[in-house]
N, C-alpha and C positions, 0 to 999 in steps of 0.2 A: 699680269695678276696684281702687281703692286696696285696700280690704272687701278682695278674691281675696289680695290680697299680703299681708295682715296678719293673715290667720287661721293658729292655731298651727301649723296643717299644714306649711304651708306655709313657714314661719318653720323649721321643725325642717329640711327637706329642703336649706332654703337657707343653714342653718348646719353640712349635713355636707358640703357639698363648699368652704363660704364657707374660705378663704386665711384663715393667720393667727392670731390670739389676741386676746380682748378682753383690757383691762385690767386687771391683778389676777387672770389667770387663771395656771394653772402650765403652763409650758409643756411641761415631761416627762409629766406627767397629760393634756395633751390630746394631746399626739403619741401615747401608749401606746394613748388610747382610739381615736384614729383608725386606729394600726395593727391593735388588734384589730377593727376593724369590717371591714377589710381583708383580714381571715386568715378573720375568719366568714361574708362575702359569699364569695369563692373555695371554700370549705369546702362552705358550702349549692350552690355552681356547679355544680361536680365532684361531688356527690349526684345532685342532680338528671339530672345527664346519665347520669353510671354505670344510673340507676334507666331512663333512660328508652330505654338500650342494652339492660339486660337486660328490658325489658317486648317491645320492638318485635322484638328477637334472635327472643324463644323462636316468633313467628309463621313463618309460612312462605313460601316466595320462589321466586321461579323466577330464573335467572341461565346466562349462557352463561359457559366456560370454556373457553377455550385449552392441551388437556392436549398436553405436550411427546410424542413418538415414538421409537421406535427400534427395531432391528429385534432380532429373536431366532433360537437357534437354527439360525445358519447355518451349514452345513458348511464348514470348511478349507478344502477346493477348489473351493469357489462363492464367488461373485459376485453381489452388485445390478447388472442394466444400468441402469439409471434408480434417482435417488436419494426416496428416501420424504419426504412432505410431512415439515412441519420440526412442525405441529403438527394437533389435529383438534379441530376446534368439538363440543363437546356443550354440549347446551338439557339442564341441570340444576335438579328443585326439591326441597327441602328445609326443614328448618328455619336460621333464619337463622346459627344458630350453627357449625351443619355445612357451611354454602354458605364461611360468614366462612372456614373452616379452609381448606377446597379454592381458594378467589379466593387466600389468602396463599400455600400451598404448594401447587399441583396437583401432583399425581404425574404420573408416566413409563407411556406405555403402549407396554409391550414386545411388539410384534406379531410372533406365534407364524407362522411361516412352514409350513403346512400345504396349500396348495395357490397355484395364481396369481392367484387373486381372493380378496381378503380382506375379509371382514364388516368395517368397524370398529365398529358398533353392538355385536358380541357382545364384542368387545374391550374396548371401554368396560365395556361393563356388569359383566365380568368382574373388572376390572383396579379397581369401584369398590363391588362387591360386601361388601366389611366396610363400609361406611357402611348403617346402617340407617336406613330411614326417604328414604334419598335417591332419586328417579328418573329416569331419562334418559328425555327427549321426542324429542329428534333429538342426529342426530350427521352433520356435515359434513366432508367427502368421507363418504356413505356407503360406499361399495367401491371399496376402490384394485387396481391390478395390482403385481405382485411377480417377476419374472423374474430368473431366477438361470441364469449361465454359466458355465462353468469356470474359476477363479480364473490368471489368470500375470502374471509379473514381467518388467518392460524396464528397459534399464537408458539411458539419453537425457540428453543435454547440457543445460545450465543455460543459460540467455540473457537477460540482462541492458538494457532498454534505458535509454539514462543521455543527460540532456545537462547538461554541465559547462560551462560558464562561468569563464574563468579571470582573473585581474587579467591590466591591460595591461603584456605585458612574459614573463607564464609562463605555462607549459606542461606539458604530459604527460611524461616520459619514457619510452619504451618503450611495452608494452602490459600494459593492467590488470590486476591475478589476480585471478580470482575460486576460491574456495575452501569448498565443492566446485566443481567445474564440472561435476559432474552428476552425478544423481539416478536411484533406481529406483524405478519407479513402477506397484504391484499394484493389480489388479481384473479386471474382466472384459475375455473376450479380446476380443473386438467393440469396446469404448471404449478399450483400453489400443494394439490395434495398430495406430490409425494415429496416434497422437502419438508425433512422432520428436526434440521438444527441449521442453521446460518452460520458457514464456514467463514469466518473474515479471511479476505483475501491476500494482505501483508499477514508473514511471518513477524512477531515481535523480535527482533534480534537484540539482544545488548551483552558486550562484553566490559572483563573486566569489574563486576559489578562488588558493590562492597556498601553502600547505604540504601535504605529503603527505597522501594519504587513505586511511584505517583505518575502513571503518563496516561496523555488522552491517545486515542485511538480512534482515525475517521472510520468510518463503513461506506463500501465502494458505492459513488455513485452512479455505478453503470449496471445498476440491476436490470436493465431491460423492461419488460414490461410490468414488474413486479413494485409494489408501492412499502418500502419500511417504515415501521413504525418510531425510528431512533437514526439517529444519522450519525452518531458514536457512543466510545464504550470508556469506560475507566478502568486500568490498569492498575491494582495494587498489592503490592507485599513486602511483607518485612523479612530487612533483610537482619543477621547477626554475623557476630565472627566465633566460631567455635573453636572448642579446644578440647584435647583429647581426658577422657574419664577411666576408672580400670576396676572390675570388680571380680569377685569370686563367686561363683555357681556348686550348691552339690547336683549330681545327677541324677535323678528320680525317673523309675520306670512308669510308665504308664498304659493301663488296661493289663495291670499284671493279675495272674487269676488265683485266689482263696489262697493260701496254701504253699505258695511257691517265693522263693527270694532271689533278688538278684543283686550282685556284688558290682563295682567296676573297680577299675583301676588302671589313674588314679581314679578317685573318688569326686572327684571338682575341676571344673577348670577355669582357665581365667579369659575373662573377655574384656577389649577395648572397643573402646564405643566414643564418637564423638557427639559431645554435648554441648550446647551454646553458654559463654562466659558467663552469661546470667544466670542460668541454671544450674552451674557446675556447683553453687554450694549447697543445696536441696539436695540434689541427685546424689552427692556423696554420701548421704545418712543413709540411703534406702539403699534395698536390694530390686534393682530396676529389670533386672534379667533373669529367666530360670532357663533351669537345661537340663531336657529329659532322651528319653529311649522309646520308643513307641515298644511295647513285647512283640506287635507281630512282625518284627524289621530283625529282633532277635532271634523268634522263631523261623525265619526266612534264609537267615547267616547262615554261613558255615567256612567263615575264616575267625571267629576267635576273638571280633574286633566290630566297634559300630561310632557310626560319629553323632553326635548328641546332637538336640534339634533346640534352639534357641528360640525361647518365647519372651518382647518385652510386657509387663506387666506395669511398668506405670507409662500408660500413652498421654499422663496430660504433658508429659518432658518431650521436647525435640529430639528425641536421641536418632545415634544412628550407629549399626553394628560396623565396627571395621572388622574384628578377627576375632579368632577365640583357642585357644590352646591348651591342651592338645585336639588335633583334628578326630582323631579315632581312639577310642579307649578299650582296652580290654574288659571282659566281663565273663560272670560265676554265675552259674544257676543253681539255688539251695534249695531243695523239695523237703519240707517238712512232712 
């Protein structure tokens, strides 16, 4: 074994990867030599392979491709009802060089709209006809259908679904714009006339929210055969931080008839409502809430006790009821 280690072969291979410098050696002369063994080994790599692309290229292959679609030659006032596959398998062989071109770039086969069954085989063959020397074995979907309607335009709401998440403490003000808030939407008359509003497809999400919102929003481009009239939407609302408000209510019956009185007790109650910091010193002067009894909720009872029904009355404020106390009141009926 020692013998195996110490024949020059051997010695020479274990000196071109061996770390380092003997003694007395130059060290820019063996670095130079070792880079150039480096640049020559890579050199001869990158031959070889180039050589062994262009040997194995020039044979012949057979290979499936995914050539992209699209339709041609539609009249203005027609329509697709049903949307053309997105791609069509053809079983292609060739030489390897030609296959290599068509794998990197396939073409676009633009299907001649000539009747309502369409060959795609002649399409292909067609559409791949300056290639010489290449063949189509199959073609998948062989025959598609192609139905065409009279083209029209609707013109339908935007709808938005969103859920928001606000920090503790704020809130919405008002209601959100959306801009546009609605869309026309062309194609045929059979799929266009029963959609009456364009659901956007993302849910808006946002948590944690506490400043106004300004966001754009795309609209899906995978409508099929349907043409919109906007490709996005704008998202906005103001936000606040609110803070809690407290007032007093008396209790007022209502549809009480001629002649008749009714007492409660107590007499008032108290409700909290939150209202946004800007608004909180407005709001405090007025009486923003009433709170009444319907009579025929009284003439219906028969424990003694009804809970009052809470009306706001200034709607240009942001308010919002949190509670109100007491829940249920007693009540007296006076016939004069």
């Amino acid at each position: 074994m020692a013998e195996f280690f110490n024949h020059p072969t051997i010695k020479k291979v274990k000196d071109f990867f061996k770390f380092g410098t003997k003694p007395g050696t130059d060290v820019e002369e063996v670095t130079f030599l070792r880079r150039e063994k480096v640049i020559v080994f890579i050199g001869a790599y990158i031959t070889a392979v180039a050589l062994w692309f262009i040997v194995n290229l020039s044979s012949s292959y057979s290979i499936n491709l995914n050539l992209p679609i699209e339709p041609g030659n539609i009249p203005e006032d027609m329509a697709l009802t049903e949307e053309l596959p997105e791609y069509v398998q053809a079983g292609v062989s060739g030489d390897g060089w030609q296959l290599l071109s068509l794998h990197n770039d396939p073409p676009t086969v633009v299907i001649n709209i000539e009747s309502e069954e369409i060959n795609l085989f002649d399409q292909v063959r067609q559409r791949l006809s300056y290639l010489q020397g290449v063949d189509i074995a199959k073609v998948q979907p062989l025959m598609i259908r192609m139905e065409l309607e009279p083209k029209i335009s609707k013109k339908i709401p935007i709808v938005l679904n969103r859920e928001i998440n606000f920090q503790n403490r704020y809130g919405m003000i008002g209601e959100p714009v959306i801009s546009p808030d609605s869309l026309v939407i062309t194609g045929a008359a059979s799929r266009v006339s029963d959609i009456n509003e364009w659901i956007v497809k993302d849910t808006l999400k946002l948590n944690d929210v506490r400043n106004d919102i300004s966001q754009n929003i795309a609209l899906s481009e995978e409508t099929g055969v349907l043409e919109l009239s906007e490709d996005g939407i704008r998202f906005e609302a103001d936000i606040s931080e609110f803070t809690e408000g407290e007032t007093t209510a008396y209790i007022n019956t209502r549809g009480l008839p001629r002649g008749q009185n009714v007492t409660y007790n107590p007499a008032s109650i108290t409700i909290t409502y939150d209202v946004p910091i800007e608004q909180y010193a407005e709001v405090e002067n007025l009486q923003p809430y009433q709170a009444y009894v319907p009579y025929s909720e009284i003439l219906e009872d028969s424990t003694g006790y009804v809970t009052p029904d809470i009306d706001l009355v200034e709607p240009e404020y942001e308010l919002r009821l949190r509670n109100f106390k007491p829940k249920a009141v007693a009540y007296f009926t006076v016939i004069n």
